[in-house]
N, C-alpha and C positions, 0 to 999 in steps of 0.2 A: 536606104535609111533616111536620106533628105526628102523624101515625098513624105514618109510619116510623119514627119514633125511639123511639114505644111500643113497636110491636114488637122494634125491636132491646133494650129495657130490658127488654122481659117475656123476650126469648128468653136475656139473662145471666144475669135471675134465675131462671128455669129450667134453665141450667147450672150456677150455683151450687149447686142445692139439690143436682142429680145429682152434682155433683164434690166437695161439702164435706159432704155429709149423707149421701144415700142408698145415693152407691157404697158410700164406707168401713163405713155399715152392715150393707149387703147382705155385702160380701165379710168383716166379721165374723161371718157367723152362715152361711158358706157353706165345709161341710169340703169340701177338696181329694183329694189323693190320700191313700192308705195307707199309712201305716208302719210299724206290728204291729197284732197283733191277739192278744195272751194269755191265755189262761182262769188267772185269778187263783184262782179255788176253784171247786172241785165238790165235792158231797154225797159221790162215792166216797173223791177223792185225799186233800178238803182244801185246804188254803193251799198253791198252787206259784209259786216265786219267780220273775219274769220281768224281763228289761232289755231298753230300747228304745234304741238310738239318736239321737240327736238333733243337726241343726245350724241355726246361726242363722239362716240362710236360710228353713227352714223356718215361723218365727213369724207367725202365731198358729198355735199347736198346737189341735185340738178333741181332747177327750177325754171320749170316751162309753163311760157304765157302764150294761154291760145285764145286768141280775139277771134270771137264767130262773127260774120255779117252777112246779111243780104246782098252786095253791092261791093267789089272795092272800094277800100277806105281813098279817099281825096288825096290826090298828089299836092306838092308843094308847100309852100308855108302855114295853110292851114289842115295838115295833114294831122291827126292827133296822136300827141304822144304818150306814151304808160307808161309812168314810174312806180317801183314796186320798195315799200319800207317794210321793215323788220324790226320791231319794236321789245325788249325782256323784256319780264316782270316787273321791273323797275321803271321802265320809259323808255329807256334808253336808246338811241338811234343803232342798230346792229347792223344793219344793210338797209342801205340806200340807193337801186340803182334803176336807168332806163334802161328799157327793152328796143333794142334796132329792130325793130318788125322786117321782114324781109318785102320787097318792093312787090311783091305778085302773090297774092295771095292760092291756096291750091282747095277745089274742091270738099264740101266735107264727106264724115262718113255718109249724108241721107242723100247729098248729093242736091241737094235745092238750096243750098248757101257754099259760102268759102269760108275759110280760118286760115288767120294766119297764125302761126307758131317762131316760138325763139326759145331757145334754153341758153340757162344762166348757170355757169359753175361756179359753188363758193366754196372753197376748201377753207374753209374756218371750222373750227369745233364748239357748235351753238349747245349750249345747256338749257332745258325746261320749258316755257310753254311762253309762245313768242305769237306779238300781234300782229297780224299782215294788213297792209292798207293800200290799196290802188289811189293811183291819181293819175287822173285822163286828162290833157292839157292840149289847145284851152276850153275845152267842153269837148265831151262823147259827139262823135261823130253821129249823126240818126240811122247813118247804116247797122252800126253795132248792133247785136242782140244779145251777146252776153261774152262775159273775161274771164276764165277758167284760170285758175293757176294749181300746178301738180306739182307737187317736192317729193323728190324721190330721194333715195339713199345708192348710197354706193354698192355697186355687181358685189365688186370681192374688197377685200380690205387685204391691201398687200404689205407684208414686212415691212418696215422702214429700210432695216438694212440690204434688202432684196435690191434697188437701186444702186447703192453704194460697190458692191459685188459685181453688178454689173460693168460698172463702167471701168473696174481695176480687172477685169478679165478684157475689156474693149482694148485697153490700153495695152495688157501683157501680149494678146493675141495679136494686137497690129504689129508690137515692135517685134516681134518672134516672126512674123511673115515678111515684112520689110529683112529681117536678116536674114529669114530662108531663101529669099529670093534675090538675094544678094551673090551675083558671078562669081567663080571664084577667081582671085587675083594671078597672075601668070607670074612666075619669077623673072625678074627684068634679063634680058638675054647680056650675058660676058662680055664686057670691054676688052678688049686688044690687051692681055699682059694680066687682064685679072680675071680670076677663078678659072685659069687654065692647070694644066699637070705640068 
């Protein structure tokens, strides 16, 4: 009867981990569908101004900036950097952030340039139609030939209280196996004169 009630403690802590830990992480770092897809600049046009849509339902938004180029982009200080704004209806600054481009750029699809890529998680809940603006600092590299930015929406949209659940079964499940696995105590052996007949 002590082995079933291991297993039943190892198989909550097991659902804890997947329900308060690993879902929420997986489905943070897992983009869902498409919402645009804007070429922020190109070598020919330049800077062109794009708006996205947005509802709360939506949130977590991924936001990935792919920089095409001919060439790796310039190491060190004069390496260039992309900041990406988010602007309401109103003006309003919503998001404001730089992109850490990763140091090595990879291959593209056609395979006669590179891109580099970065995605951006914001789990905010944006409302209505928002203005996107790049800024390449301190000037576009001449490698560049164009800055893609993709906002995706979220895979699944998980309970709120599906976390919470999780982690009050993580809890019940460890302390129920810490006691299963707990020796059982020997009763201390009879002093000389006590607990004899």
């Amino acid at each position: 009867m002590r082995w079933a009630a291991r297993i039943v403690f190892l198989l909550m802590l097991a659902a804890g981990v997947l329900l308060g830990i690993g879902l929420p992480k997986a489905v943070e770092r897992l983009p869902g569908y498409e919402i645009a897809r804007p070429t922020l600049y190109s070598a020919d046009r330049g800077f062109s101004p794009a708006e996205v849509m947005l509802a709360p339902g939506e949130a977590p938004l991924f936001l990935t900036l792919a920089v095409f180029v001919g060439a790796p982009l310039r190491a060190g200080e004069e390496r260039s950097t992309f900041a990406l704004t988010l602007r309401d209806e109103r003006g309003a600054t919503v998001l404001d952030e730089v992109f850490a481009l990763p140091n090595d750029p990879v291959r593209d699809e056609s395979g006669r340039g590179y891109v580099y890529r970065e995605m951006l998680v914001v789990d905010r809940h944006l409302d209505g139609r928002h203005a996107v603006e790049l800024t390449i600092a301190p000037r576009p590299d001449p490698s560049i030939a164009a800055v893609e930015l993709t906002v995706s929406a979220s895979a699944i949209d998980l309970d709120p209280r599906l976390q919470p659940a999780g982690f009050i079964l993580l809890v019940v499940g460890g302390i129920g196996l810490m006691l299963g696995f707990r020796g059982r105590r020997e009763p201390p052996a009879p002093r000389w004169g006590r607990g004899r007949d």
